[in-house]
N, C-alpha and C positions, 0 to 999 in steps of 0.2 A: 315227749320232748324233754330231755335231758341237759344238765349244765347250762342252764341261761341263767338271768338275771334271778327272773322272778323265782324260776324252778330251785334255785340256790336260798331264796325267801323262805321259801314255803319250807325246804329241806331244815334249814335253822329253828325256825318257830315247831318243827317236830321232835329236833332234836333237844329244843330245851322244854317241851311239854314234858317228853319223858325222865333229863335233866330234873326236873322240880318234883317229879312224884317220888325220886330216889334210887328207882327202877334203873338197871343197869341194861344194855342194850341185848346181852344174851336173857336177861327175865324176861324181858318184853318181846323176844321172839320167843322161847317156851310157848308162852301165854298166847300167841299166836298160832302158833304149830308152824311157825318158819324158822327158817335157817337166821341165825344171827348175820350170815353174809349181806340175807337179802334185807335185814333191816340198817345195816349199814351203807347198804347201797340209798336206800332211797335219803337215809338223814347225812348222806353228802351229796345227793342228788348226780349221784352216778348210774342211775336207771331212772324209766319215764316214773311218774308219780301219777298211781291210780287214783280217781276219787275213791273204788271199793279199798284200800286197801288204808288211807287215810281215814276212814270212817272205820275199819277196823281197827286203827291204832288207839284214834280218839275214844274209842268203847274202853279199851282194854284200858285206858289213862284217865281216865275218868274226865275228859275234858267237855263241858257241856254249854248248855247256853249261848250267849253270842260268841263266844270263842269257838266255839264247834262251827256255828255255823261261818265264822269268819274261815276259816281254815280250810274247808271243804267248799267252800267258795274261790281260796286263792287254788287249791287242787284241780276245780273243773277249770280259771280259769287260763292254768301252766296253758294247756292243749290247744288255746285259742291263741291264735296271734296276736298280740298288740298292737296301737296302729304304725308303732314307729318300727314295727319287721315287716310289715305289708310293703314289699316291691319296693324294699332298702336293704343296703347291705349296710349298717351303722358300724363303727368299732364300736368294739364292746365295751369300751371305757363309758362311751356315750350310753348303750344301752341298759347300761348298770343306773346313770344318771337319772335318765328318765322315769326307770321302773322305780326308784328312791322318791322322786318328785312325785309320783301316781301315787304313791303308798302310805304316804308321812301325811300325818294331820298338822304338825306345826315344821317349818324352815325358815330357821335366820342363818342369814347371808350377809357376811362381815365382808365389804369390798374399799377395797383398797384406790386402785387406781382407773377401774371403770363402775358405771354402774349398774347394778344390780339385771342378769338378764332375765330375770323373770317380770320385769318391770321394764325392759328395752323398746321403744320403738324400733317398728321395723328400717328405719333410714340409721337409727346410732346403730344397730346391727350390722346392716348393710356397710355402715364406715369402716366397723372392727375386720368385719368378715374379710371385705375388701383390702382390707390392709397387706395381707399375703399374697403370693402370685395362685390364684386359683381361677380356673376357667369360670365363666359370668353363668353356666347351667349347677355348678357345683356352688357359685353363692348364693343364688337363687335357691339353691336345695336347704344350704344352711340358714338362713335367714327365716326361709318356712318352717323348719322344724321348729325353731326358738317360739315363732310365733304360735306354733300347737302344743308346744310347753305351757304356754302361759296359760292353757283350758284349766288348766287346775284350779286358778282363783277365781274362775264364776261357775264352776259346776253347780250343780246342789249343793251336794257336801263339800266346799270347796276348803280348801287346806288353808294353815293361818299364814301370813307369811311376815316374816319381822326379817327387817333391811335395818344396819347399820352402814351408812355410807361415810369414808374420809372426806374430807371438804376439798380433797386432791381431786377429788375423781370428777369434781365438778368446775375445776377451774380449768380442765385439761379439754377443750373447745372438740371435742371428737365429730367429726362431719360438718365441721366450722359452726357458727351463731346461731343460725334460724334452725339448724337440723337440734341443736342445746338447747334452747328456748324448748321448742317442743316436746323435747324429752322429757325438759323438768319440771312442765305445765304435765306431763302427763303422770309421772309421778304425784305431785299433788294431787292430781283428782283420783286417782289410783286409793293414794287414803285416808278417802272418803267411804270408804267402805270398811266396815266394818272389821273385815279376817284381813287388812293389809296395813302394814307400821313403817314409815321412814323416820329413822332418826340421825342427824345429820353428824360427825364428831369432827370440828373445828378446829381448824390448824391453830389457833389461841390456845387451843390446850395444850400444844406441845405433845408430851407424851398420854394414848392411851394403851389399852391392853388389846387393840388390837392389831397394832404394829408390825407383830409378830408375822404377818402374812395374813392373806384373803381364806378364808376357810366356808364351808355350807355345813352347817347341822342338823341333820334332821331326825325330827324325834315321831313315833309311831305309837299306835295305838295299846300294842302289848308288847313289840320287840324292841329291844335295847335301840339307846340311841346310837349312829352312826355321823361318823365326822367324812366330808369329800374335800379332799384338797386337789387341785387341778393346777397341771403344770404346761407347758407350750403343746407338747405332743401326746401328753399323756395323764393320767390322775390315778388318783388311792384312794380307798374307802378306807378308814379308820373304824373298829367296832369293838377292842378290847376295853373293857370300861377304864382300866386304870389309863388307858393312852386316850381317852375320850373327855375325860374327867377336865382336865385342864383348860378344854375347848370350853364346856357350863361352866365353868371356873372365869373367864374369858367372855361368856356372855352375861354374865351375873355383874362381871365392874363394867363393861356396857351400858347394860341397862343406865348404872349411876351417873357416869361420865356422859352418857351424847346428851346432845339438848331436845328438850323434851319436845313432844306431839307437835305442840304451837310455834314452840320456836325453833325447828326443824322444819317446818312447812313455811318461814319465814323467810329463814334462807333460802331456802330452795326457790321460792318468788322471786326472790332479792337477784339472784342470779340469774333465772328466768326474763326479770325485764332489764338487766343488763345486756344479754345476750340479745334481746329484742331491739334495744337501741344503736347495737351494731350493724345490724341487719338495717336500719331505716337509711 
């Protein structure tokens, strides 16, 4: 399986193993007894990606330990489906998404004027989703999907997830009062848990740095960080560090500006039994 998400992963984290030893891609076919074609095929993932031939590369690069075995781990598991290819046709924007979300051990999610879908009830979903003319089996599909996203934050090894929310995104009644209420009761209890962060950034503040637009960052175990920005029909993966930089740059006055742990879980009550007394 050639040119997907993950296959495009694994193809990068090859290309810069041998990137870092200095080795230039005609050395490292020599040193193989391959044609430099075929190793430029696989480090742009334009041919399938063998585990034998990964574990050939990783010998001749000196790559060892949990690296090796991570590596040849993401190679056996190109060939296996995901569960989001199993009897879906996703766009590939989406599929790129997910396999990001699978992959990243930390994601902060700077949201602007909804919130956070890794942290969505299925009903404020269901509002957004709905909000377009889409047939009720096609919301249904999307609504599920969102909801087997979120596995990510109680796996075992479950990924960290830090949420900067604008205070817009919570005045904006999405699925009317009681569908809000419960959102942002579940949020709160969301984190209660250790790998998960809301910090709320309050229109008192006027200007912060994240203004700029809604952005996802997610940072992984050994490959560089990646920026996702998502538009109506379509999204971008950002990975050039110097186009990357200004997004940590961005979550760095964050950090400083939202209001912290306690009074972020304040608000978010504060609004939660507002939202409740509309509903009585």
């Amino acid at each position: 399986m050639a040119d997907t998400p993950r296959a495009r992963t694994l193809a990068k984290e090859l290309r810069a193993a041998r990137a870092a030893t200095g080795m230039t891609a005609r050395e490292l076919a020599r040193a193989l007894g391959w044609s430099e074609a075929k190793v430029s095929r696989i480090e742009t993932a334009r041919r399938g990606i063998l585990v034998d031939n990964v574990k050939a590369m990783l010998e001749v690069l000196k790559v060892n330990g949990k690296d090796r075995d991570r590596l040849i781990k993401m190679a056996a598991a190109v060939r296996e489906p995901a569960w989001w290819e199993v009897g879906r046709d996703l766009p590939e924007q989406l599929s790129a998404l997910i396999d990001a979300e699978s992959r990243a051990k930390r994601i902060t999610d700077v949201t602007l004027n909804v919130l956070p879908g890794l942290l969505q009830t299925r009903a404020y979903t269901r509002s957004i989703v709905a909000s377009v003319d889409l047939a009720e089996e096609e919301i249904d599909e999307r609504v599920g999907i969102r909801q087997m996203r979120q596995g990510i934050l109680s796996r075992r090894n479950p990924v960290e997830l830090r949420t900067f929310i604008d205070e817009a995104a919570l005045i904006r009644p999405i699925g009317g009062p009681r569908v809000m209420a419960q959102q942002l009761r579940q949020i709160v209890t969301a984190t209660e848990e250790s790998n998960i962060s809301a910090r709320v950034l309050p229109m008192s503040m006027g200007v912060h740095a994240g203004l700029s637009g809604t952005f996802v960052l997610f940072e992984f175990g050994r490959a560089r960080p990646v920026v996702y920005l998502e538009a109506r029909s379509s999204g971008a993966f950002i990975d050039e560090p110097d186009h990357v930089q200004p997004f940590l740059d961005s979550v760095e006055l964050l950090e400083a500006q939202a209001s912290d742990s306690d009074g972020s879980r304040e608000i978010l009550n504060a609004y939660a039994r507002q939202y409740e007394r509309e509903t009585e």
